[in-house]
C-alpha positions in Angstrom: 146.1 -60.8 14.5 145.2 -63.2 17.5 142.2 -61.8 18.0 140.9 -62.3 14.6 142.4 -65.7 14.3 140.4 -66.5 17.7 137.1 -64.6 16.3 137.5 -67.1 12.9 138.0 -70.4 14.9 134.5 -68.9 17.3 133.0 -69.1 14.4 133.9 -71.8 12.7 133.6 -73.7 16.2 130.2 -72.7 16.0 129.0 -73.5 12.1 130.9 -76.9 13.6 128.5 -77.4 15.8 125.4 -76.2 14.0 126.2 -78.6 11.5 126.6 -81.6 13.7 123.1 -80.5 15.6 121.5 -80.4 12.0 123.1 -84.0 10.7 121.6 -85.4 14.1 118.1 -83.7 13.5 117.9 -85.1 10.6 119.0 -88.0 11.0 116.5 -89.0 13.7 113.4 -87.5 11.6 114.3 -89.3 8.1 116.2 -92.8 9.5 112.6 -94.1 10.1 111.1 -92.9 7.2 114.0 -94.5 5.1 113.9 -97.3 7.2 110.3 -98.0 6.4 110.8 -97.5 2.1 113.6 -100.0 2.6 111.1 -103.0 4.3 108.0 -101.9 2.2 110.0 -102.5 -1.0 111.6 -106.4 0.0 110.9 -109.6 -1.0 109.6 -111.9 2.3 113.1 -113.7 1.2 114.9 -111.0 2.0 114.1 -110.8 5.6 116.5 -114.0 6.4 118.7 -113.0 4.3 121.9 -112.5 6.8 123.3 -110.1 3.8 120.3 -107.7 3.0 120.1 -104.6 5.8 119.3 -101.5 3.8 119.0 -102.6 -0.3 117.0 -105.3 -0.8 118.1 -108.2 -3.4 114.8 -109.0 -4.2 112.6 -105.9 -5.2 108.9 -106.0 -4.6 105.9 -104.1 -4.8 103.6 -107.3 -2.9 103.8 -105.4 0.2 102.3 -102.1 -0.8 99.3 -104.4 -2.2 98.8 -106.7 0.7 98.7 -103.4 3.1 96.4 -101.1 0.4 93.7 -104.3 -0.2 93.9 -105.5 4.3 93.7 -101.6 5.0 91.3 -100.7 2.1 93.5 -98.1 1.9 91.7 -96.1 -1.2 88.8 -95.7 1.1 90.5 -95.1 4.2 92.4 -92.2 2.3 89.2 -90.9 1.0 87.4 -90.4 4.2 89.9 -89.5 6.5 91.0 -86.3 4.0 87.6 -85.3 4.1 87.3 -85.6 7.9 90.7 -83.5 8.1 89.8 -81.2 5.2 86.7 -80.2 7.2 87.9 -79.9 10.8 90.5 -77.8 9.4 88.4 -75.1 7.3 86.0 -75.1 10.1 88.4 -74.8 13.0 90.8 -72.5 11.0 87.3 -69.6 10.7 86.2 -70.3 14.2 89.9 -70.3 16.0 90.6 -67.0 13.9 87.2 -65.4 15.2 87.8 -66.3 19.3 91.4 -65.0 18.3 90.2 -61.0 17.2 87.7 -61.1 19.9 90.3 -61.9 22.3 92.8 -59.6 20.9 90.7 -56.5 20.2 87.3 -56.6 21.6 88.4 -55.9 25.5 85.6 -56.9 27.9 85.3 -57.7 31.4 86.4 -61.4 32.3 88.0 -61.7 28.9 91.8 -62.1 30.5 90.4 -64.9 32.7 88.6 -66.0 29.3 91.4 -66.0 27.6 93.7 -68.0 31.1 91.0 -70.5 30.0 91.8 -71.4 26.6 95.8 -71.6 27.7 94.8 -73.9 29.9 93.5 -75.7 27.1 96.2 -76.4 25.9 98.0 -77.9 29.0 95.2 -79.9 30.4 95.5 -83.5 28.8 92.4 -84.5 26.6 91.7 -87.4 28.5 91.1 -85.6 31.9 87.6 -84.4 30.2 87.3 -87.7 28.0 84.8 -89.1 29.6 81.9 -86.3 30.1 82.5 -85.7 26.7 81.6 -88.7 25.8 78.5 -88.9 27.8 77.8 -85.6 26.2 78.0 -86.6 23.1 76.5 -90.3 23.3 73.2 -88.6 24.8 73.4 -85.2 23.2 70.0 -82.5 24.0 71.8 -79.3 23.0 71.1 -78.1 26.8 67.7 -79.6 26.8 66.4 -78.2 23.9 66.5 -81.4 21.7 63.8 -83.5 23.6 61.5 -80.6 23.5 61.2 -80.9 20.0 61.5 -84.8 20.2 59.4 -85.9 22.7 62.0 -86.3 25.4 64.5 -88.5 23.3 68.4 -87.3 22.9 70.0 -88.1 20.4 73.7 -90.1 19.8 76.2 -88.5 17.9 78.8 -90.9 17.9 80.0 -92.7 14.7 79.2 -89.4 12.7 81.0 -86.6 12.0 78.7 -84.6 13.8 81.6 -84.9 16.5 84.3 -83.1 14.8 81.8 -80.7 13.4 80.3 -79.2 16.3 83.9 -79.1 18.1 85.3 -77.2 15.1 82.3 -74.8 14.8 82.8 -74.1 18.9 86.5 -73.7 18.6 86.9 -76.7 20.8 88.1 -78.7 18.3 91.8 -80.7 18.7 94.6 -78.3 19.8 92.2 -75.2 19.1 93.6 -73.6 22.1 96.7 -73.6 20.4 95.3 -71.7 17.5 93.0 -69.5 19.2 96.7 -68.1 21.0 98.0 -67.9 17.3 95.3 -65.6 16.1 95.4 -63.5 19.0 99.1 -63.3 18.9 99.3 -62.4 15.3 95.9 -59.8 15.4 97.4 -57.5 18.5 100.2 -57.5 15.9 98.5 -55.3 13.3 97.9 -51.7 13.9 95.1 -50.2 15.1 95.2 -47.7 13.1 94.0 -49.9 10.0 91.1 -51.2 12.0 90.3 -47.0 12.8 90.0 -46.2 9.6 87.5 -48.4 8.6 85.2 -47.6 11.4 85.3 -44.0 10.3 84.1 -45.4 6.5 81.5 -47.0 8.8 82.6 -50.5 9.4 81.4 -52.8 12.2 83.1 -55.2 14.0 82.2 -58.1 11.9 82.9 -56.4 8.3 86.4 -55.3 9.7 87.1 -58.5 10.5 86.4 -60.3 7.2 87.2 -57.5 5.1 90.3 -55.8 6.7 91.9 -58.4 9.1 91.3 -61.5 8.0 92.6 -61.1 4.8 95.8 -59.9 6.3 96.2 -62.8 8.8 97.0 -64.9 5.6 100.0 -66.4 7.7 98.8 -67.3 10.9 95.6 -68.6 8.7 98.6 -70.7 6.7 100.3 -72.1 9.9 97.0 -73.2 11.9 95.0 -74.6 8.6 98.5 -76.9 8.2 99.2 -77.6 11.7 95.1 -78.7 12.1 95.3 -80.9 8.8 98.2 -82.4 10.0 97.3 -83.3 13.8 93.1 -84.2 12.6 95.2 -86.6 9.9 97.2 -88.0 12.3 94.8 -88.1 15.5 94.1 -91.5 16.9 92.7 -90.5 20.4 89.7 -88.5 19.1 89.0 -90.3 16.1 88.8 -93.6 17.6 86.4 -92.2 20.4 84.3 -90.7 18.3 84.4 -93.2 15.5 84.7 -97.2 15.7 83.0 -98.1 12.5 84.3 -95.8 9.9 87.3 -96.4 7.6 90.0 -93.6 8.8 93.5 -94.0 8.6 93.7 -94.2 12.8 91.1 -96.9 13.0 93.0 -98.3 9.8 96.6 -98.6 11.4 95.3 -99.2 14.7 93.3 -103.0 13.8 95.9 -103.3 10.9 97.9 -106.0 13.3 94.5 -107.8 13.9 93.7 -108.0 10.3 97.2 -108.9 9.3 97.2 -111.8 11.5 93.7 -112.5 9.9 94.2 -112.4 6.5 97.9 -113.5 6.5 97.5 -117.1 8.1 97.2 -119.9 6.2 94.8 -122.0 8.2 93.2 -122.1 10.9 96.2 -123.6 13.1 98.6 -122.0 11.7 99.8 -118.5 12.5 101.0 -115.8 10.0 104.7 -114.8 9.9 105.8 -112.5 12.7 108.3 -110.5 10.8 106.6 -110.4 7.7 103.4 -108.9 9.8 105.9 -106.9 10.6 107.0 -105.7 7.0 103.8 -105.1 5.9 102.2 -103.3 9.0 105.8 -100.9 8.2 104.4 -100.7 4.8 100.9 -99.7 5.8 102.3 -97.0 8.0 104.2 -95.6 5.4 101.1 -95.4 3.3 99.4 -93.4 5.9 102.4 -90.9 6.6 102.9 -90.5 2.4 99.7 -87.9 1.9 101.5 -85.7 4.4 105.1 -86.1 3.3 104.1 -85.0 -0.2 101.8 -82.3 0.8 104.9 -80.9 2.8 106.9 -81.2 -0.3 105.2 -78.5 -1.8 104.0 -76.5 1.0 106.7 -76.7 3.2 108.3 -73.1 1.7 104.9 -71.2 2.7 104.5 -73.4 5.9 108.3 -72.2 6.8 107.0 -68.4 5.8 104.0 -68.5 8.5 105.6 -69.7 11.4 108.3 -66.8 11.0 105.4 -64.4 10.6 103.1 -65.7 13.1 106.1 -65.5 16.0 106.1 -69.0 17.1 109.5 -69.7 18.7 110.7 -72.7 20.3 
């Protein structure tokens, strides 16, 4: 009897402290979040009001307007879901295809290939920041552009050309993350199913899209959501890259300028501190809502594909 007494109170020790480790995880991920509803939706009133913390006495949608019409928010959504939706298809097809060829096509130096793209993923983006930028800002495609030009290179910065080119080359933001994914989730699957479609005369490249790809569904799932969500909320590359097109980064990132802009009343006066405040709260919780409700509805098959995919920790 004391033993099982001592295995119930283990294990209710333990759901104990699972519990308390969940209430604390969740409190830090949705206290700002519901700290951020609860300044969007108050009156400027509220804010000296010694009684109003949480539930404001004065409801208000101004805020939400002021931060759509200083962010022209309608356009700044537009473009930077395009950006994202097209850095992610791209990088999704490339990552998967350096993932089989690492996993099954064996070749010499493709282990030292392969130490390559995990250092990828552990070398901070700004150590390379700058030749990439020269790259990019006087681009020849390895000379071959001013041949056909007359000696002249072209610049590829504010385009999208950028985030195309990276994506196509699987160099894209975090690919070497993905690339690992792939590879992980490919030396997973039999050989045996890729066998017998060389006997009914498959190549490499009609096994791939034919046999594998279609069942790497999850990892596919996991790296298409992760990309959206990291392109979407990318402020290093983006404003590198781009300085005069309305994304969300470039948005949120002169949002305190323009707030101090449009919110002054003349031209010796200064705008309110606090209510800059509110309102650049507001604006960032415009910019995190596209995400928050896509993970609404996909976070059951997002859930799904990191359990299949084996990523752990």
């Amino acid at each position: 009897m004391r033993l099982i007494s001592l295995e119930l109170w283990k294990k209710w020790l333990w759901s104990l402290v699972r519990l308390v480790l969940i209430i604390g995880l969740s409190f830090v991920i949705v206290y700002p979040i519901l700290q951020k509803i609860s300044t969007a939706i108050k009156d400027k009133v509220d804010l000296y009001s010694p009684i109003v913390i949480w539930i404001p006495q004065h409801f208000t949608l101004d805020n939400f307007r002021q931060a759509i019409d200083i962010m022209d928010y309608w356009a700044a959504l537009r473009n930077t879901f395009g950006l994202s939706a097209m850095t992610t298809i791209l990088t999704a097809l490339s990552c998967a295809l350096a993932g089989y060829g690492f996993a099954r096509l064996k070749f010499k130096g493709s282990n030292l290939l392969f130490v390559g793209v995990v250092l990828t993923i552990l070398v901070p983006p700004t150590t390379i920041l700058i030749p990439v930028y020269l790259n990019l800002k006087d681009f020849t495609l390895m000379g071959l552009i001013p041949l056909l030009t007359g000696g002249k290179s072209v610049n590829l910065l504010n385009t999208y050309w950028p985030f195309i080119l990276t994506s196509l080359t699987a160099n894209s933001l975090k690919a070497g993350l993905y690339i690992f994914i792939f590879r992980q989730f490919f030396r997973g699957i039999p050989k045996e199913v890729e066998e017998a479609a060389y006997i009914d005369g498959a190549g490499i490249g009609k096994t791939f899209t034919r046999i594998m790809l279609p069942n790497a569904i999850p990892a596919m799932l996991t790296v298409t959501l992760f990309s959206f969500v990291w392109q979407w909320n990318d402020s290093f590359f983006t404003t590198t890259y781009l300085t005069t097109a309305k994304v969300m980064s470039i948005q949120l990132s002169s949002l305190p300028y323009n707030l101090s802009f449009f919110l002054s009343d003349g031209v010796n006066s200064k705008a309110d501190p606090f209510y800059m405040s509110m309102v650049q709260d507001t604006g960032i919780l415009l910019a995190i809502l596209p995400l928050i409700l896509m993970y609404i509805f996909v976070q059951r098959y997002f859930v799904e594909g990191i359990e299949r995919t084996g990523i752990v920790g």
